[in-house]
KELO-331819 format. One record per residue (C-alpha): x, y, z. Coordinates in steps of 0.1 Angstrom, whole numbers, plus 5000, padded with zeros to 4 digits. Layout:
residues N
XYZ;...
//
This chain:
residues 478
447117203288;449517393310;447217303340;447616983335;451316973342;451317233373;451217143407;448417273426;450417513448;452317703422;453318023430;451718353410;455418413403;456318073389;452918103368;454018483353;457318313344;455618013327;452918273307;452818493279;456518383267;457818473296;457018863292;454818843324;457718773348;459319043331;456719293337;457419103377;460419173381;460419563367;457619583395;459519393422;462719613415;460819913414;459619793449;463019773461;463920063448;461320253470;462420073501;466120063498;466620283530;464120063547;466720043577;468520283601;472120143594;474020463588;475220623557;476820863540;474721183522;475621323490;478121513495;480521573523;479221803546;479921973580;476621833601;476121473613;473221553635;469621773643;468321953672;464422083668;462822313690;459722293680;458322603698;454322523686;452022833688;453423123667;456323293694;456023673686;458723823662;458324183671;458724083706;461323833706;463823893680;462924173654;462324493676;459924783659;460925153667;457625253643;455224993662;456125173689;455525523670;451825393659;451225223688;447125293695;447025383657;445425213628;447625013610;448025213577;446924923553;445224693575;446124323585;444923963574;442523863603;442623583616;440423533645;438023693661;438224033687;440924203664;441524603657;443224723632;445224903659;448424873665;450124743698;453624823710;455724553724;455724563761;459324433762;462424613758;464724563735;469124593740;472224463719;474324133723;477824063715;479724133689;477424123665;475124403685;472124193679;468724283691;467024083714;464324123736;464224133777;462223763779;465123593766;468523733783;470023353783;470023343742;471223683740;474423573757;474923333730;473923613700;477223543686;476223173678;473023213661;471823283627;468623443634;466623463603;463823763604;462323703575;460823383572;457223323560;454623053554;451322923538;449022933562;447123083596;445922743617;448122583638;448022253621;448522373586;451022563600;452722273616;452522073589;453922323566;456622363591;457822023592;456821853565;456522133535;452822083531;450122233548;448121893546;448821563566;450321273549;453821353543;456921263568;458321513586;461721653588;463321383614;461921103593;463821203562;466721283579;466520913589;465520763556;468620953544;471020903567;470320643591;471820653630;475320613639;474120353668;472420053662;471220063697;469020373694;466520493673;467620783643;465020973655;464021073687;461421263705;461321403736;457721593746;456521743776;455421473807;452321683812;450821613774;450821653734;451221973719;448821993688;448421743663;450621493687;451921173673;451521403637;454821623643;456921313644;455121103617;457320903591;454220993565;454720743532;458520653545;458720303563;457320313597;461020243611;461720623601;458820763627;460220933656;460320733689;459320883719;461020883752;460420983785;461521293804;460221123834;459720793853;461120473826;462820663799;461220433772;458020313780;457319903778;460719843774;460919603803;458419373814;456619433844;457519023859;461318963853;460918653830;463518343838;467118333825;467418303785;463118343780;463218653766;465618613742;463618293731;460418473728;461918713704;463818463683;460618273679;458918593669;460918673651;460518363624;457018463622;457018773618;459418673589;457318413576;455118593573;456518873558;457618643531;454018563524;453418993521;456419153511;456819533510;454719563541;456819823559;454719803593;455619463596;459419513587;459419823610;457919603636;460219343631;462819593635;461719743661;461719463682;464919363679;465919763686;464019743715;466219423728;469119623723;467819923739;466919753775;471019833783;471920113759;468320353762;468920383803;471820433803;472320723781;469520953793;470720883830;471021223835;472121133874;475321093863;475921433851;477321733876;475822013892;477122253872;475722103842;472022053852;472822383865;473722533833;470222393811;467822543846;467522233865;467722363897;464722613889;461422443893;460122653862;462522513836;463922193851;461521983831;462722143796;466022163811;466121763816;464821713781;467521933764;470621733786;469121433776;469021553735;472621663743;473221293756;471321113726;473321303701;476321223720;475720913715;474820883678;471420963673;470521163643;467421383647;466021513684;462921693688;462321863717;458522003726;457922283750;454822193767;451122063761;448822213735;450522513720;452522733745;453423003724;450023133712;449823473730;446123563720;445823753748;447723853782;450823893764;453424023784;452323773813;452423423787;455223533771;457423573799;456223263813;456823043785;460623203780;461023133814;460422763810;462622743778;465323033775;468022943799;468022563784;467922583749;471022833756;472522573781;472622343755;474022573730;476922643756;476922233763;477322083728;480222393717;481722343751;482321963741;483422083702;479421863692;477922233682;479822263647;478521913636;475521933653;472522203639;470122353661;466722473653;464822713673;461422773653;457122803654;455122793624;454223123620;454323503640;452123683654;450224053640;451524403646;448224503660;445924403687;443124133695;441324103728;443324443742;446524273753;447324003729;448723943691;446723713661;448323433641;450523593612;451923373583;453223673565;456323713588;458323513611;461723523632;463923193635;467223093644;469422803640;473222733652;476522533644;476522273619;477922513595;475722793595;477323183600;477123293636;476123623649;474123713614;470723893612;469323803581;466523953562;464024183573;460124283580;458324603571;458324903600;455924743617;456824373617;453524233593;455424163563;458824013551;460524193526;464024143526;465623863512;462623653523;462723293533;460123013525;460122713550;461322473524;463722673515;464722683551;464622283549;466222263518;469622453534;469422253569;469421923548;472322073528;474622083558;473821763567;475021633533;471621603516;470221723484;466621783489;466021723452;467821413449;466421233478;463121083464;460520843469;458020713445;454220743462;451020733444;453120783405;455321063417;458721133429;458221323465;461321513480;461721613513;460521963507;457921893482;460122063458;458022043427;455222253441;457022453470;460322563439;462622533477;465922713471;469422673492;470122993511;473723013505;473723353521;473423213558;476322933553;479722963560;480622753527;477822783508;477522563475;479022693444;476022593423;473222803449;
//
């Protein structure tokens, strides 16, 4: 009998190969290559995209909370009109302490460059560079709550589970230095915005794609040195023994991709003891430049800081930056409106248009895209006297360089700002164009998870379209 002339410790792989005429290693290998398959981009060495494309790079504000459209970017002569008047059709309520009445903007509205766009009084440091930004008015999405809405936003799925945009832009793509992550994130000192670690999850994707946060304050990347100096040549031992465990061991459990990510990782972070502090030592830069991004106001400093350093990173070779505004969800102006809106512009405008100015300046802004966007808007009318409700129906967004027109309004909202209507935008459609200019095709970059082929913006369900419209060499084939 064939157990009589084994050995004891044969392998489960030797025995398929022995059985069933061979047809069971077969089956092993088809499995074992379909394995591969999966994890081929298990790694952040960089590489090419589909095509050739004008975009190496990604900057994501990722202004959580629903920033108001009708008060920000798509001014409403009519709202004004109504204003104190029942909307004619009524709204989708959200919460509770709503009217069907509708409320004016307090903020007034005046034209910007060339391109005469309309912008409102909270943000005068993006209206000086209206000539560089796409703003997209009519953008809408799948659902009220923050998290869906978050979710939806960044991953094209209103339910957890899926990576978000940074992580397939890593997968995809990988980072131009081996000494820094692809992905990077860069939150507020004070705390998470909502959902936290979620927005930067790599989902189903190895581990190794998951954002990596770093510090806006004190160590830039946190337990990257040890707190006791260890003696000359120790560290580098420790880690070359770990690393032959964690490599026997992986052996032993192959396609475990929190154990290659950690392997990985560890070796990153070796590399990133020298190369992490140095590039987001923003001490080195001059006056004029922390000057430019706010840092000499105590009010936007902090966001300030974080925007030079995304600046440095991409400088430097890093592929995705997200960049978060503050704790919680900053932009949700329930109530008090004109008093949290201006404070939260006043913490954000005059950097995110610093580093606009910054990365064309330094000729980064054409390969770099920027990406100013919430998950949803806010309602026409009023709730709790003085404040706007959540709105998925209509949203404003902009984005900048990496091939995208400049000084274009596109699309539009009904007369009072509730509903998009012209040449309306889905958020994976959004995605699908972003990932365009960086080279990818959002249908052709798949994964296999749980018997079907996910995309980055869950094309199958979502039906995401290029918007050829808002490029400056759009494809022929959108």
């Amino acid at each position: 009998m064939i157990w009589d002339v084994l050995p004891h410790t044969i392998s489960r792989r030797k025995l398929l190969e022995m059985s069933a005429l061979g047809m069971g290693g077969v089956a092993l290998s088809s499995m074992l290559k379909a394995e591969e398959d999966r994890l081929a981009y298990n790694d952040l060495k960089p590489r090419d995209g589909h095509f050739p494309a004008p975009a190496k790079a990604v900057i994501q504000f990722v202004q959580n909370g629903g920033p108001s459209q009708m008060d920000l970017f798509d001014p409403k002569p009519e709202l004004t009109k109504w204003s104190g008047k029942p909307h004619p059709d009524g709204v989708e309520i959200h919460q509770p302490n709503n009217a069907n009445v509708l409320l004016a903007s307090p903020f007034q509205f005046s034209r910007h460059g060339q391109s005469g766009m309309e912008l409102g009084e909270t943000i005068p440091h993006i209206a000086t560079v209206a000539d560089d930004i796409c703003l997209i008015r009519s953008m809408h999405t799948e659902h009220n709550n923050h998290s869906e809405g978050l979710h939806m936003l960044l991953t094209c799925h209103i339910f957890a589970g899926r990576p978000v945009l940074g992580s397939w832009v890593s997968y995809a793509l990988g980072t131009e230095n081996q000494n820094l992550p692809a992905f990077v994130v860069l939150r507020d000192p004070e705390g998470y915005s909502t959902l936290g670690k979620q927005l930067w999850t790599s989902g189903f994707l190895s581990a190794l794609h998951q954002g990596v946060e770093f510090s806006s304050t004190g160590t830039p990347v946190r337990h990257l040195h040890p707190r006791v100096p260890p003696p000359p040549g120790a560290q580098r031992a420790e880690l070359d023994t770990l690393a032959k465990l964690n490599r026997l061991h992986l052996g032993r459990h192959p396609g475990d991709s929190e154990l290659e990510a950690r392997i990985q990782n560890y070796e990153l972070a070796a590399r990133m003891q020298l190369a992490a502090t140095d590039v987001l030592d923003v001490s080195k830069e001059s006056e004029a430049t922390k000057k430019l991004y706010g840092m000499d106001n105590p009010v936007s400093a902090g966001y300030g800081q974080r925007c030079l350093m995304a600046r440095r990173l991409i400088e430097a070779g890093v592929r995705f930056v997200q960049i978060h505004p503050g704790p919680g969800q900053p932009w949700d102006n329930h109530a008090k409106l004109r008093e949290k809106l201006s404070a939260i512009c006043a913490k954000t405008d005059q950097p995110v248009a610093g580093l606009l100015k910054d990365l064309k300046s330094r000729g980064l802004l054409e390969s770099t895209v920027l990406l100013w966007a919430g998950e949803f808007g806010r309602l026409p009318t009023t709730q709790n006297s003085d404040g706007r409700d959540h709105n998925r129906n209509a949203f404003s967004l902009w984005l900048a360089g990496g091939g995208f027109k400049e000084g274009l309004i596109y699309g539009a909202t009904d007369e009072f700002g509730y509903r998009s209507t012209v040449n309306r935008v889905g958020v994976a459609d959004l995605q699908a164009t972003l990932l365009r200019q960086l080279g990818i095709d959002h249908k052709r970059l798949t994964v296999r998870h749980e018997g079907r082929e996910e995309t980055p913006t869950n094309a199958s369900i979502t039906g995401a379209r290029i918007v050829s419209d808002i490029l400056k060499n759009p494809p022929r084939e959108a």
